[in-house]
ZALO-592446 format. One record per residue (C-alpha): residue in one letter; x, y, z; residue number from 1. Coordinates in Angstrom, 2 decimals, padded with zeros to 5 digits. Layout:
// residues N
<titor: A, east: X, north: Y, up: Z, torlum: NUM>
...
This chain:
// residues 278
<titor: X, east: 072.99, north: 074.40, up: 179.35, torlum: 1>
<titor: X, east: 074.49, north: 071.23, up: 178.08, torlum: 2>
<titor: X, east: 077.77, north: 072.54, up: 176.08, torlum: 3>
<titor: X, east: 078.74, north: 069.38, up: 175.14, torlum: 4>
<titor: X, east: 075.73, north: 068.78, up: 173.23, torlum: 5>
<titor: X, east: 075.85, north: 072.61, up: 171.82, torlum: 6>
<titor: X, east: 079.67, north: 071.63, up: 170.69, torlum: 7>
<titor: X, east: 078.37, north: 068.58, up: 168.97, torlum: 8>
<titor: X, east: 075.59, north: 070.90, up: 167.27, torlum: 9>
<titor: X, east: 078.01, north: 073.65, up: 166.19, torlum: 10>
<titor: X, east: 080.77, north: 071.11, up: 165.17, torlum: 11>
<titor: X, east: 077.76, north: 069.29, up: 162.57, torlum: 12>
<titor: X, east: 076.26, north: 072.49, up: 161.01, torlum: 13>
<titor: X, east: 079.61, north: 073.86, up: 160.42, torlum: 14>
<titor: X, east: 080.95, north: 070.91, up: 158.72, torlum: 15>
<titor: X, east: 077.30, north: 070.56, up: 156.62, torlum: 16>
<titor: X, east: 078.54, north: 074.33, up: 155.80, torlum: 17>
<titor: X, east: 082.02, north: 073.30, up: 154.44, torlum: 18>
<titor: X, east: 080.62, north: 070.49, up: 152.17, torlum: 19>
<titor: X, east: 078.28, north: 072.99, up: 150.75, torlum: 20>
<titor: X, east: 080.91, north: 075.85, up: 150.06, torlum: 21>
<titor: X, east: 083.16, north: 072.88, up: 149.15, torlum: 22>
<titor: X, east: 080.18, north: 071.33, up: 146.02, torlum: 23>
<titor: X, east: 080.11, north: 075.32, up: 145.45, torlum: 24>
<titor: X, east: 082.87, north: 075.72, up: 144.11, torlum: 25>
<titor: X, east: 083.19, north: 072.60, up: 142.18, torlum: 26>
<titor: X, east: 080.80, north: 073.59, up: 140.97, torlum: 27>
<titor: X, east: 081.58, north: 077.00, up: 139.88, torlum: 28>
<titor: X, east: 085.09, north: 075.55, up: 138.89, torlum: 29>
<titor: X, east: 083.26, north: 073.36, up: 136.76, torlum: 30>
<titor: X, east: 081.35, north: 076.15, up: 134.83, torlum: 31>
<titor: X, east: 084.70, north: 078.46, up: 134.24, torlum: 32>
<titor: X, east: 086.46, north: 075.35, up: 132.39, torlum: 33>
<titor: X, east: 083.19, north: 075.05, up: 130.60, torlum: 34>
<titor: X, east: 082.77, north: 078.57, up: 129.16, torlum: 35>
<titor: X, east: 086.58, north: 078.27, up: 128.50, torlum: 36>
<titor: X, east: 086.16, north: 075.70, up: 126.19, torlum: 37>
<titor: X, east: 082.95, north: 076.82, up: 124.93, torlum: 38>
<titor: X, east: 084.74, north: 079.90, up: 124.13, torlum: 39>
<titor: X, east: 087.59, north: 078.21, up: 122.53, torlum: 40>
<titor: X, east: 085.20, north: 075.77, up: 121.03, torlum: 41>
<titor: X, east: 083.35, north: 078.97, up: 119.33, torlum: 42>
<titor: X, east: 086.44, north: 080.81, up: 118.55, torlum: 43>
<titor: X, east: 087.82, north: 077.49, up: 116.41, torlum: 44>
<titor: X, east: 083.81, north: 077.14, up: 115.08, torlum: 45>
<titor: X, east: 084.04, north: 080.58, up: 113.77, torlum: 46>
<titor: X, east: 087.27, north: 080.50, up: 112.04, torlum: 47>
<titor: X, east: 085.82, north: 077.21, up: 110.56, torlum: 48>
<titor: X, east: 082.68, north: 079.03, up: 109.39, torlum: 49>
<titor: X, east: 084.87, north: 082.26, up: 108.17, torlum: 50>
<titor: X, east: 087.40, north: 079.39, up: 106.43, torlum: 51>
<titor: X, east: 090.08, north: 081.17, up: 108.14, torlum: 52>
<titor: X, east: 093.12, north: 079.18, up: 107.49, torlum: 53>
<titor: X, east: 095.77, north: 078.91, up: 110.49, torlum: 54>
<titor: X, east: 097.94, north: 076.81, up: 111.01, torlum: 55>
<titor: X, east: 101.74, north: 078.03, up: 111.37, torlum: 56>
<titor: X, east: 104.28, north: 076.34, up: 113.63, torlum: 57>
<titor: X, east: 103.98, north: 078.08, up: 117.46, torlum: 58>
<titor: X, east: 106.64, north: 080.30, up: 118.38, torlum: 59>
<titor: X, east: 106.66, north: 080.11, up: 122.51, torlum: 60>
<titor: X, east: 108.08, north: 083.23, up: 124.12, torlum: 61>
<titor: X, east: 108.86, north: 083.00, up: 127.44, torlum: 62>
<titor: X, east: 111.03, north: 085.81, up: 128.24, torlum: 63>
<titor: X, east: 108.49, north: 088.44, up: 126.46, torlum: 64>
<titor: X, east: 108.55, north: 091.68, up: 128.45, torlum: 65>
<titor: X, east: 108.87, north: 095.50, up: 127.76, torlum: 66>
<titor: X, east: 112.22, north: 097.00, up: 126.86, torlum: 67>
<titor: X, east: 113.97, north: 100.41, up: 126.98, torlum: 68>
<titor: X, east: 116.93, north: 101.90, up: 124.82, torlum: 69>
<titor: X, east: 118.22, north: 105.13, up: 124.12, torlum: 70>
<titor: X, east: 118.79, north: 106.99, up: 120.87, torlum: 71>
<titor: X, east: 121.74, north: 106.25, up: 119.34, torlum: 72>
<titor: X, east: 124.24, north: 109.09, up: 118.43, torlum: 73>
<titor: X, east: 126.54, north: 108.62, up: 115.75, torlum: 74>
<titor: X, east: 129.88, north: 111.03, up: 115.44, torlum: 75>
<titor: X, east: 132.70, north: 110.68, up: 112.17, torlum: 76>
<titor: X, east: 135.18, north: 109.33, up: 113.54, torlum: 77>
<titor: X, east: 132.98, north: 105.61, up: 114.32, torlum: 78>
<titor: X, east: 131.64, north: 105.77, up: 110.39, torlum: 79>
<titor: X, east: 135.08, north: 106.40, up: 108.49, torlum: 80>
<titor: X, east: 135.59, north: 103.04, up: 108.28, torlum: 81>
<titor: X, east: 132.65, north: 103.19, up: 106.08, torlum: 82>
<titor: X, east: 133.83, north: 103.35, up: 102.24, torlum: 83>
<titor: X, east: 132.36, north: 104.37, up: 098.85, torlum: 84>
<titor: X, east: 130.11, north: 106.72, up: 100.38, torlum: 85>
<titor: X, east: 129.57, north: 110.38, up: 101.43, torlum: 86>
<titor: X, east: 127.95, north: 110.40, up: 105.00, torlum: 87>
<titor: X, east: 125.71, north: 113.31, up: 106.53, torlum: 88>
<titor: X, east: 125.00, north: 112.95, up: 110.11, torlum: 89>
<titor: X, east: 122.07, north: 115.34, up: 110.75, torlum: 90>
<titor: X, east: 120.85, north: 116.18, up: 114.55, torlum: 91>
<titor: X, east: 123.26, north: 113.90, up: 115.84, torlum: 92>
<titor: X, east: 120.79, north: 111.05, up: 115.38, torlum: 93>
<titor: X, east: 120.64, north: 110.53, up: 111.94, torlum: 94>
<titor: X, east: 122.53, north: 109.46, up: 108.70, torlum: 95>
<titor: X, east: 121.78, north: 110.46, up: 105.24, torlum: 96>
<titor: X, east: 124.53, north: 108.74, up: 102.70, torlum: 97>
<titor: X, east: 124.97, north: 109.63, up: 099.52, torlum: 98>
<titor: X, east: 126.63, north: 106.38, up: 097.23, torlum: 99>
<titor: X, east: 130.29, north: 107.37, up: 095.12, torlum: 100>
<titor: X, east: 130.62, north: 103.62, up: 094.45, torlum: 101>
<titor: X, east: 128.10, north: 101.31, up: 092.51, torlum: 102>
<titor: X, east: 127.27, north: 099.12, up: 094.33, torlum: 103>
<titor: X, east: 124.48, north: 096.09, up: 092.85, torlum: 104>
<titor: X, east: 121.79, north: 095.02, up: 094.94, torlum: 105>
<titor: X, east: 120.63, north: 092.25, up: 092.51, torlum: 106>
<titor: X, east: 121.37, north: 088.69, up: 092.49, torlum: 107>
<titor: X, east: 121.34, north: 085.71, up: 089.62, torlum: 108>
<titor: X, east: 117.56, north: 085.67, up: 089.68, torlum: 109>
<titor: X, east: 117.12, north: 089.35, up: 089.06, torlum: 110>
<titor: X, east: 115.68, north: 089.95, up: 092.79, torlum: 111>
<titor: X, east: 117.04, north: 092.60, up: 095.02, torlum: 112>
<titor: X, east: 119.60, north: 090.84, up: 097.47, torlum: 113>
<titor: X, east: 121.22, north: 093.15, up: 100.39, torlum: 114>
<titor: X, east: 122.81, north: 091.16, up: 102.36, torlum: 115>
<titor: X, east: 126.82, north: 092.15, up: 100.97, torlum: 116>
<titor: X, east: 125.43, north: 095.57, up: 100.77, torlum: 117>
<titor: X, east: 124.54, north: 095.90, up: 104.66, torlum: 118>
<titor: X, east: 127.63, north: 094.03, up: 105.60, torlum: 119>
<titor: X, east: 129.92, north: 096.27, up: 103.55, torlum: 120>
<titor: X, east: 128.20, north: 099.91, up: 103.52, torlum: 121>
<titor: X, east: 126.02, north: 100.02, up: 106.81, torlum: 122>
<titor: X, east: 126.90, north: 100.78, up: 109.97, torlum: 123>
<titor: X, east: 126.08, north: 097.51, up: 112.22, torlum: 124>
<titor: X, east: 123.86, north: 096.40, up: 109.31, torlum: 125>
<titor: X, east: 123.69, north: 092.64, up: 110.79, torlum: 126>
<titor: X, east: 121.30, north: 094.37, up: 113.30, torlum: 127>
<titor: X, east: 118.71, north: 095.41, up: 110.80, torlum: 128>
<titor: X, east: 115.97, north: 092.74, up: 109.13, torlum: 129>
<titor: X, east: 114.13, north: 093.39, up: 105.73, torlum: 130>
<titor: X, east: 110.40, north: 094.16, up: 106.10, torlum: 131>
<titor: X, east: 109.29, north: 095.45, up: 103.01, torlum: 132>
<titor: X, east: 110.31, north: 096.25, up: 099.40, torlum: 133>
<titor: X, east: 108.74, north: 099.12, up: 097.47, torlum: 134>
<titor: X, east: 109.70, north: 098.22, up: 093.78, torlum: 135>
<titor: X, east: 107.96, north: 100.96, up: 092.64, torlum: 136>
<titor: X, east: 109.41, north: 103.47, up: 094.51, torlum: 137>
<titor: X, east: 112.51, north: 101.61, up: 094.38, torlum: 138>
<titor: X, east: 113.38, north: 101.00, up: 097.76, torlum: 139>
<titor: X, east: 114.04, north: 098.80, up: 100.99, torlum: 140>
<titor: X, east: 112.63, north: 099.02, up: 104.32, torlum: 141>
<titor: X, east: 114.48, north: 097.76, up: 107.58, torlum: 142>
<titor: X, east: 113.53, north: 097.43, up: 110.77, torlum: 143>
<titor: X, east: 116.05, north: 097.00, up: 113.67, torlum: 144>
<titor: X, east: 116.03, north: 093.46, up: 115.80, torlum: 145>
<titor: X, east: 116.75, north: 093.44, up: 119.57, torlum: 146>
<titor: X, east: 116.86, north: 089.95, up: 121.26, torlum: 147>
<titor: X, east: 116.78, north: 088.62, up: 117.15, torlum: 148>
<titor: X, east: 113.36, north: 089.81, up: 117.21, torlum: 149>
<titor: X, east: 112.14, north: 093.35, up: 115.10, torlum: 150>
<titor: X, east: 110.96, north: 096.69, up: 116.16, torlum: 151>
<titor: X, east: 107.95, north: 097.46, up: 114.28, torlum: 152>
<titor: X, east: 108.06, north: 100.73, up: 112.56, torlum: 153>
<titor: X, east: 109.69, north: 102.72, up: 115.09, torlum: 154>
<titor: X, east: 111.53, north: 105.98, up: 113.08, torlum: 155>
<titor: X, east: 114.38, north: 105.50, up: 115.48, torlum: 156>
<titor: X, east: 115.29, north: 101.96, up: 114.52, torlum: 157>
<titor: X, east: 114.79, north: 101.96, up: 110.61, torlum: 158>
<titor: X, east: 116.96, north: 101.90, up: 107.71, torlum: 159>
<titor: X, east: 115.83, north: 102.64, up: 104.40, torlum: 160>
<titor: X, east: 117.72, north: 101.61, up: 101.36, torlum: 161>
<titor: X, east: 117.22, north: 103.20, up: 097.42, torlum: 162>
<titor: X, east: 118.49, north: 101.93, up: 094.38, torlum: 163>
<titor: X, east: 117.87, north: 103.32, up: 090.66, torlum: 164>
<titor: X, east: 116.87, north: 101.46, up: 087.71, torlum: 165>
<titor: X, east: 119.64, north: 099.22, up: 087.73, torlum: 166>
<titor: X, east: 119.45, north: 098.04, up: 090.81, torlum: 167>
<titor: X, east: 122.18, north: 100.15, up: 092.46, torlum: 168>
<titor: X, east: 121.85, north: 101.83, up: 095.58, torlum: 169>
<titor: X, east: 122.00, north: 105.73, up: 095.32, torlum: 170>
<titor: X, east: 121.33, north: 106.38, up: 099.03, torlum: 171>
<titor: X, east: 120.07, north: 105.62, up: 102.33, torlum: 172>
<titor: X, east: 118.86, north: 106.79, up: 105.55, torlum: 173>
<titor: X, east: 119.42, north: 105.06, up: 109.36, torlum: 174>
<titor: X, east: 118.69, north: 105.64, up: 112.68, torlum: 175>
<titor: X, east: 120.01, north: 103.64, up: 115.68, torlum: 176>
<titor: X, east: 118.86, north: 102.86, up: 119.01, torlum: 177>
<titor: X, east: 121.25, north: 101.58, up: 121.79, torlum: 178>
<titor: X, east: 121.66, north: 100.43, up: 125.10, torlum: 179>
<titor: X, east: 118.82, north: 098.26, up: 125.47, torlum: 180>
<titor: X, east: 117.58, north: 096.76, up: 128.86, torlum: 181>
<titor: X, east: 114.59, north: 094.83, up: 129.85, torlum: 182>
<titor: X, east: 111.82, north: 094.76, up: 132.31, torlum: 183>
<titor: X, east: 112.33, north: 091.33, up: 133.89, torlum: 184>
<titor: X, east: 109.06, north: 091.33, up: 136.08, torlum: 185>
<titor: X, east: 107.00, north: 088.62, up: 135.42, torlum: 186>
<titor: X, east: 103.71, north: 089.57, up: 133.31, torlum: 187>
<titor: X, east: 101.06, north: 087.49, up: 131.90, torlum: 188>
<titor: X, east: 101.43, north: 087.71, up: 127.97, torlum: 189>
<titor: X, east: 099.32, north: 086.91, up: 125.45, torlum: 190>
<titor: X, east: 100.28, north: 083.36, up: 123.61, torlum: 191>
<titor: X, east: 100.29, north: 083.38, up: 119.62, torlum: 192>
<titor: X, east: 097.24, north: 081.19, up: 119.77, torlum: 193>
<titor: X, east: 095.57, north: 083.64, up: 121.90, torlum: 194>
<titor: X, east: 096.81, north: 086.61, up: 119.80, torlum: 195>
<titor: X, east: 095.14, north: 085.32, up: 116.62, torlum: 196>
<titor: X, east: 092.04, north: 084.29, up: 118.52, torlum: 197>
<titor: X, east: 091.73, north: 087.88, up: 119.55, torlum: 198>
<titor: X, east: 091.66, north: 089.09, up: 115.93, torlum: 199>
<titor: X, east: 089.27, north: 086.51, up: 114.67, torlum: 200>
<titor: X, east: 086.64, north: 087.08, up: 117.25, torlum: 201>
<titor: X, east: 086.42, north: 090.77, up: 116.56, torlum: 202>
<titor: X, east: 086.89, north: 090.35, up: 113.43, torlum: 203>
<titor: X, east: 090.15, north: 091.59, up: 111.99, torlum: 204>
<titor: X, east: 090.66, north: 088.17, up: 109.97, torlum: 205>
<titor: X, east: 088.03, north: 088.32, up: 106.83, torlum: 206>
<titor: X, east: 086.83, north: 085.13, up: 105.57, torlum: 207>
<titor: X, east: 088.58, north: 083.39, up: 103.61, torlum: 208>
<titor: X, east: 091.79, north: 084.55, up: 104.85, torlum: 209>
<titor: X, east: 095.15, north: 082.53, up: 105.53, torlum: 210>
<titor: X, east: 097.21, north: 083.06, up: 108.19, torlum: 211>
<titor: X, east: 101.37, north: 083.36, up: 106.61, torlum: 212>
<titor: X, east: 102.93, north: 083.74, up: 109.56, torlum: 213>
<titor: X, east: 102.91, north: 084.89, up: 113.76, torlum: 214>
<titor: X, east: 106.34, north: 086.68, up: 114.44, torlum: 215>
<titor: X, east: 107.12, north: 088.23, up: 117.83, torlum: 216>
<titor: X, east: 108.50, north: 091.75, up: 118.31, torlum: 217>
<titor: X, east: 108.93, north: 094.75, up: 119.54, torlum: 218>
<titor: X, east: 106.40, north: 098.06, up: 119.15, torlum: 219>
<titor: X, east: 106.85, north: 101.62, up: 120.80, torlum: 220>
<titor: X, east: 105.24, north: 102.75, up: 123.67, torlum: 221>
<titor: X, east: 106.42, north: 105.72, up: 124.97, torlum: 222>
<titor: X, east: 109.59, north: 108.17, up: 125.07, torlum: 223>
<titor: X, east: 110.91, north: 109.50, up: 127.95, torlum: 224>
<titor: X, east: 113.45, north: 112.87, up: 126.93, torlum: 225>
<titor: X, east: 115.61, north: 110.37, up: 124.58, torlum: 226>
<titor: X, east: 114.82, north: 106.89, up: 126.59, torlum: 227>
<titor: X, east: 112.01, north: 104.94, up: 124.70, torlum: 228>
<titor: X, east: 110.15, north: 101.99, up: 126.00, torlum: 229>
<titor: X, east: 108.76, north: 099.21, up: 123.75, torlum: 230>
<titor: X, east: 105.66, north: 096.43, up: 124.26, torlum: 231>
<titor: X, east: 106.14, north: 092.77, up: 123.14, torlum: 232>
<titor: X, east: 103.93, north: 092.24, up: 120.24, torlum: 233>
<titor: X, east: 102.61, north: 090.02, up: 117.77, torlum: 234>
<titor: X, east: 102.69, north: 090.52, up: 114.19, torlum: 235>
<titor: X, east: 100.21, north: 088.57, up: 112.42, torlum: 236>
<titor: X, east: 100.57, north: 088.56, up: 108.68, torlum: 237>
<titor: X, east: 097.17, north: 087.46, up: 106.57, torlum: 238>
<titor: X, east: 096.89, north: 086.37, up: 103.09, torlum: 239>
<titor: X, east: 093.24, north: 087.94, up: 102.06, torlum: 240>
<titor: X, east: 091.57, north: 085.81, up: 099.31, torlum: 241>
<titor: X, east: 092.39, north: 088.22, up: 096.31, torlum: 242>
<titor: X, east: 095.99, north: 087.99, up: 097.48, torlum: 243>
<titor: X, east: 096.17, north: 090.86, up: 099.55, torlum: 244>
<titor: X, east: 098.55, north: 090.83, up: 102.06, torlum: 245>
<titor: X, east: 097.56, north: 092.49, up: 105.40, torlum: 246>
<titor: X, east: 100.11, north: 092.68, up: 108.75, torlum: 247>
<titor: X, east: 097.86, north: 093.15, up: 112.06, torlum: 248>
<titor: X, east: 100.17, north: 093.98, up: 115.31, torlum: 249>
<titor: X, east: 098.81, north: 093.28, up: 119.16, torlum: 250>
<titor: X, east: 100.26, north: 094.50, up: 122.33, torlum: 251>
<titor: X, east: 100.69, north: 090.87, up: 123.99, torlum: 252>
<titor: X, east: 100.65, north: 092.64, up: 127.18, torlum: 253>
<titor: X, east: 097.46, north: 095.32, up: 127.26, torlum: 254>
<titor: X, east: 096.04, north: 093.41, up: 124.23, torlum: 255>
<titor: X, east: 095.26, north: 096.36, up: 122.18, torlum: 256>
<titor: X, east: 095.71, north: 096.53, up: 118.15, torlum: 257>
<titor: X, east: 097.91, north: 098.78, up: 116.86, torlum: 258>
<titor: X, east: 097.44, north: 100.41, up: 113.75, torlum: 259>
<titor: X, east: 100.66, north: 102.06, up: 112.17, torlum: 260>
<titor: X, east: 100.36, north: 105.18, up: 110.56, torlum: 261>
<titor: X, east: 103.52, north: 106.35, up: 108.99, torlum: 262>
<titor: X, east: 105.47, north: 107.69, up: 111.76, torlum: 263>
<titor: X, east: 102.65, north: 108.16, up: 114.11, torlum: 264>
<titor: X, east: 101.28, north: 105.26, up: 116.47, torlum: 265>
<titor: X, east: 097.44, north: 105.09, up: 116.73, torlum: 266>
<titor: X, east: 096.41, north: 101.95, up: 119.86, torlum: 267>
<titor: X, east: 092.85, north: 101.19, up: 120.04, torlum: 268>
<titor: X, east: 091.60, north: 098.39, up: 122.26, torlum: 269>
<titor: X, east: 090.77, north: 094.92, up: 121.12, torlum: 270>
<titor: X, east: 086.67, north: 096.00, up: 122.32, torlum: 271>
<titor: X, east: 086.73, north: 097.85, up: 119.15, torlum: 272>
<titor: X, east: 085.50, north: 095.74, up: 116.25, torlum: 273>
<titor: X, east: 086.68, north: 098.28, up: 113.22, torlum: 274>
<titor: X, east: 089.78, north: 100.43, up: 112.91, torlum: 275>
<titor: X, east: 089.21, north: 104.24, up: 112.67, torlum: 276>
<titor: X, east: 090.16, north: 105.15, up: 109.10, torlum: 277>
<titor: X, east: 091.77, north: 108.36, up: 107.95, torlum: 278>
């Protein structure tokens, strides 16, 4: 048998074989970038159709990764230093304060302004950020920051402020959480761009909708005996057309939606158009 000629036959067929693997996968490169941009293409076509509104400066977060804390317990002897007041600490965890002093939450314009008021009368107020205000009920709600950034709705890490009919503050309730470390694996996250692109295409953003603004934080994900664990997420906060304001949340991690329910959590995955209703 002539092995040099064999050689010569393997040597071509495998090499024919390499440039055919080789155009392959050029050209199945090819047709991933294409159905990427096709899908961005039709993601940016629909919003155009639905005359979604977005466009809010990008926030970029690079070091967006799950975080654990513990429960913070508060004792008398850290809160005397708190004036004016009359302080319950109930389970350890959590303080109900009763106002002596009247104290105005109001500024020049007539708007509620808390700023003095968590400085002066809350324990580590700095480390809370307004969310919402209730003026009918007449009250404040607070949400706890950790890395500058909120945790969504978490009864552990909220601070709720009331005031009577002239704007001074009768009471309030806060919780605490503490201790606070971070995952530092490397994860792939979910980019705000990506994050409202999610909601469009399944249809969370209702046409004619604005988007106000994209804000990163924090949502809870489990508790382990007095140790909880929290997702980065997205809050996405839509203007509807009638003036409706409407705040959507996504696990930039697992990419699921989370709908808030008073103190209980419901996730559902982003493959579900609708939300269940109650």
């Amino acid at each position: 048998m002539d092995w040099s000629r064999t050689k010569t036959i393997f040597i071509f067929v495998f090499s024919i074989l390499n440039i055919f693997l080789y155009f392959l996968y050029l050209e199945q490169h090819t047709e991933a970038q294409n159905v990427q941009v096709a899908g961005k293409t039709s993601i940016e076509d629909l919003m155009r159709q639905e005359n979604i509104t977005y466009n809010v400066p990008e926030v970029v977060k690079n070091d967006f990764s799950y975080i654990s804390a513990d429960v913070k317990s508060f004792n008398e002897d850290e809160l005397e230093g708190l004036e004016g007041q009359s302080i319950t600490i109930v389970d350890h965890t959590n303080i109900e304060s009763d106002m002596i002093d009247q104290v105005l939450i109001q500024n020049d314009k007539g708007e509620p302004y808390f700023t003095e008021f968590l400085t002066k009368y809350v324990w580590s107020g700095s480390e809370y950020e307004l969310w919402d205000i209730d003026e009918e009920d007449q009250k404040a709600i607070f949400f706890q920051k950790v890395n500058g950034e909120p945790i969504f709705y978490s009864p552990n890490a909220t601070l709720t402020i009331h005031w009577n009919e002239d704007f001074e503050v009768t009471y309030y309730e806060q919780r605490m959480l503490e201790k606070f470390s971070s995952d530092n694996r490397k994860k792939e996250v979910l980019t705000q761009d990506e994050a409202v692109a999610s909601l469009a295409a399944r249809g969370y953003l209702k046409q004619d909708s604005k988007v106000l603004k994209v804000t990163p934080g924090y949502s809870s994900l489990v508790q382990l005996t007095g140790k909880q664990v929290f997702a980065p997420t997205w809050n996405i906060r839509v203007e509807l057309k009638d003036g409706t304001i409407e705040d959507h949340f996504i696990n930039a991690i697992e990419g699921k939606v989370i709908d808030f329910q008073l103190d209980k959590v419901e996730e559902e995955d982003l493959d579900e158009v609708e939300d269940e209703k109650e």
